[in-house]
N, C-alpha and C positions, 0 to 999 in steps of 0.2 A: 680118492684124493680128498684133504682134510680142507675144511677153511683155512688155517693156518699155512697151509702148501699155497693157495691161490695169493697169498700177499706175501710169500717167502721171495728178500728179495734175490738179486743178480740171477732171474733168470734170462736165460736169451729170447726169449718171446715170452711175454703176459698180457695176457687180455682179460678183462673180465666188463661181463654185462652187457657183450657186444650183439646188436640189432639191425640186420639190413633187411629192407623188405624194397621189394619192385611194387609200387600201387600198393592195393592188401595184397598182394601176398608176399609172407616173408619167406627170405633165402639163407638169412641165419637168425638163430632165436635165444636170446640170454647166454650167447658164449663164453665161459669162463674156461681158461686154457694156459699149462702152462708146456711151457718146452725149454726144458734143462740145459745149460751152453754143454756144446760136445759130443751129443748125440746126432745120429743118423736119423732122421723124424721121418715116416709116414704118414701124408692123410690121406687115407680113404673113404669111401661112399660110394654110394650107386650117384648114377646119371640126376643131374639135378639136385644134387646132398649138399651144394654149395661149397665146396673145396675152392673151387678157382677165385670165390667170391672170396672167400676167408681169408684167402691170401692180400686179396686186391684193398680189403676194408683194411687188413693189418696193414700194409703199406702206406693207406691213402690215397687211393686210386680206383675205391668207390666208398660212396658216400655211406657211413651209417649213420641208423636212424638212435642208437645211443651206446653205450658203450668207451671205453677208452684201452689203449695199447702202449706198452712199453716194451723196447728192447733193448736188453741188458740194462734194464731202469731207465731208459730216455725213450720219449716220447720220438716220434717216428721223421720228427722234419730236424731232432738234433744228428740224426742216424745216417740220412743220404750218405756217404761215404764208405759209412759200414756195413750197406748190406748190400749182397750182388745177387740182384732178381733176371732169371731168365723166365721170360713167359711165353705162353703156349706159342706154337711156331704159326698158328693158321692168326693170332693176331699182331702177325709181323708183316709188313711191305716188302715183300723180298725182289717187287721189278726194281725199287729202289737202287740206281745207277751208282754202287760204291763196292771195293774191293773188301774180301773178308780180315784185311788188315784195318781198313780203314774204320771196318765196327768194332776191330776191339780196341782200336783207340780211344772210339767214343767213351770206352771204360775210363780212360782217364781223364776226362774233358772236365771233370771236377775239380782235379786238382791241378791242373795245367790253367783252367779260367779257358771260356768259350773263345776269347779274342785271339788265342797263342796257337797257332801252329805245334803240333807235334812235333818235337827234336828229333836227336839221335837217340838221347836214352829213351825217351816214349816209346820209338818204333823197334828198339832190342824189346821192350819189357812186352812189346804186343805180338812181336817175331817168338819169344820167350814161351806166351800164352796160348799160341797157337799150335808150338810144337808137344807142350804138354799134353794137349787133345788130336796129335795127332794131323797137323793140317798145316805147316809149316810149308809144306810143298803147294799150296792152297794160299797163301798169303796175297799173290796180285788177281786173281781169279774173280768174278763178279759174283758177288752171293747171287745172282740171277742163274746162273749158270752149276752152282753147286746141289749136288742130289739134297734132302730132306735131310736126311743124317749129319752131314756133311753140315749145314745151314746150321744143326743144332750144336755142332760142337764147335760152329764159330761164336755161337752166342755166349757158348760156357766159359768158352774161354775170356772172353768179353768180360763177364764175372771176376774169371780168374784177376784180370789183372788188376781190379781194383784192390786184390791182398785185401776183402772184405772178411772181417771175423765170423759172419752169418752169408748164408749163401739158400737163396731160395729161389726152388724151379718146379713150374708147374707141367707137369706132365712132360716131362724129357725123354720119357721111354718111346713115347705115344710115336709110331711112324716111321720107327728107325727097324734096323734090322740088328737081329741078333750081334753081328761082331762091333757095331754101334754102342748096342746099348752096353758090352760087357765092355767096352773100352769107357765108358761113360761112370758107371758104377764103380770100376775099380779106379777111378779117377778122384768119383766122391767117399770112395772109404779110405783112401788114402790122404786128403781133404781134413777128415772127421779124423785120422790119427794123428794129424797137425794139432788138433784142438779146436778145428773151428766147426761151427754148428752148421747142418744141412737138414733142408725141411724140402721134401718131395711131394708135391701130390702126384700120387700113384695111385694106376687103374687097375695094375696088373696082381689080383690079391695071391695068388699061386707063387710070387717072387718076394712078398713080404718079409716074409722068417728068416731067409737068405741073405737080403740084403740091408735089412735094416735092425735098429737095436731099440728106438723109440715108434711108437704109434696112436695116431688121433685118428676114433672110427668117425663117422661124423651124419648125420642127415638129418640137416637143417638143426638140431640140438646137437649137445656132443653127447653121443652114444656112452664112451670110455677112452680113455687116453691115458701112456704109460708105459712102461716097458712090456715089449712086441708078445713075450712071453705069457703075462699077465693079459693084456686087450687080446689077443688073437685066441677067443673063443669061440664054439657052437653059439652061446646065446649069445654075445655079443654079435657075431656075423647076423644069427638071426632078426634079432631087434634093426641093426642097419639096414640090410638087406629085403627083408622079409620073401615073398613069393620068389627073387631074382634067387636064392642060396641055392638052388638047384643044381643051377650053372656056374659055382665058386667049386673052388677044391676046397677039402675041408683041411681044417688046422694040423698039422704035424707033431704028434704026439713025442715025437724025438727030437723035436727042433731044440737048438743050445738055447 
């Protein structure tokens, strides 16, 4: 990727010069990244690569030590409405005493204002969101009470309803079982044929080529990033990876 790419504007995520560190040790290091609107984005890494961090700095929801982010050219506190973050399930409250309608309302608690009860159109648009993923029969149910899969496509849905043009989820796949997660992906390729942009961190590198069309390798630097075709190679896996490539599949000589 040229200089000229990293300040190309209208993309749906840019970063550049992005620095988070715990104490000394950093967890991302001079990240410049871009992610095109309309793509299916991967990022991947070994354990510790700082994927879940990257997301959270890009957000604003952990601190970097320099660096700035734009999406779709605004800065990330003009954006709250336009982007629907589902994050990892193990940091969600799930004894939390509320119905899985009642968290994807929380989806619209922006644009309704905290004060206002949810109407009748609120609770169609959340009934709506929930039958998209599958879980409509699930609506008065206590997320306490729903399996792991289950919990996660209440969250998506959650997403779903804010109609956000960017849609970010860390490790979605993580815990669910196979008819989970392909009801999940065919949710977000259908999603990404709308036009709106979806950024995954993903652990699973064997389902890469398959389900996605963009990709950010990433440990703690960005390894490569770009179309799945071009980043999903031997040296690249190996530079990310290193001694772990053993236990990856390797790239797909026939992939589209």
């Amino acid at each position: 990727m040229t200089n000229d790419a990293l300040h190309e504007p209208g993309q749906a995520l840019h970063i550049e010069d992005l620095t988070v560190s715990y104490g000394d040790t950093p967890a991302l290091w001079d990240i410049d990244l871009d992610i095109p609107p309309g793509v299916m984005c991967a990022i991947v890494g070994p354990n510790g690569a700082g994927k879940s961090t990257l997301i959270k700095a890009a957000l604003g929801l952990e601190r970097a030590d320099a660096g700035h982010v734009r999406f779709l050219g605004r800065p990330v506190a003009q954006m709250r409405g336009q982007i629907g973050y589902v994050p990892q399930r193990h940091s969600v409250d799930w004894d939390f005493p509320t119905t899985a309608r009642d968290v994807v309302e929380m989806g619209l608690y922006r644009a309704l204002g905290w004060f206002r009860r949810p109407g009748r159109d609120a609770r169609a648009r959340a009934l709506a969101a929930l039958a998209e993923v599958g879980m409509q029969d699930y609506a008065e149910r206590q997320i306490s009470q729903l399996s792991g899969g289950q919990q996660q496509r209440v969250f998506i849905a959650r997403a779903l309803v804010q109609d956000a043009p960017i849609l970010i989820l860390d490790e979605p796949m993580a815990g669910v079982d196979a008819s989970t997660e392909a009801v999940i992906i065919a949710l977000l390729k259908r999603l990404r044929a709308e036009g709106r942009t979806i950024i995954v961190v993903h652990h699973d590198l064997t389902t890469v080529q398959s389900y996605f069309d963009w990709l950010v390798m990433l440990n703690v630097r960005i390894i490569a990033q770009g179309p799945v075709r071009d980043v999903y190679t031997p040296e690249n896996l190996r530079t990310a990876y290193g001694g772990q490539l053993a236990i990856l599949a390797a790239p797909q000589d026939t992939a589209p």
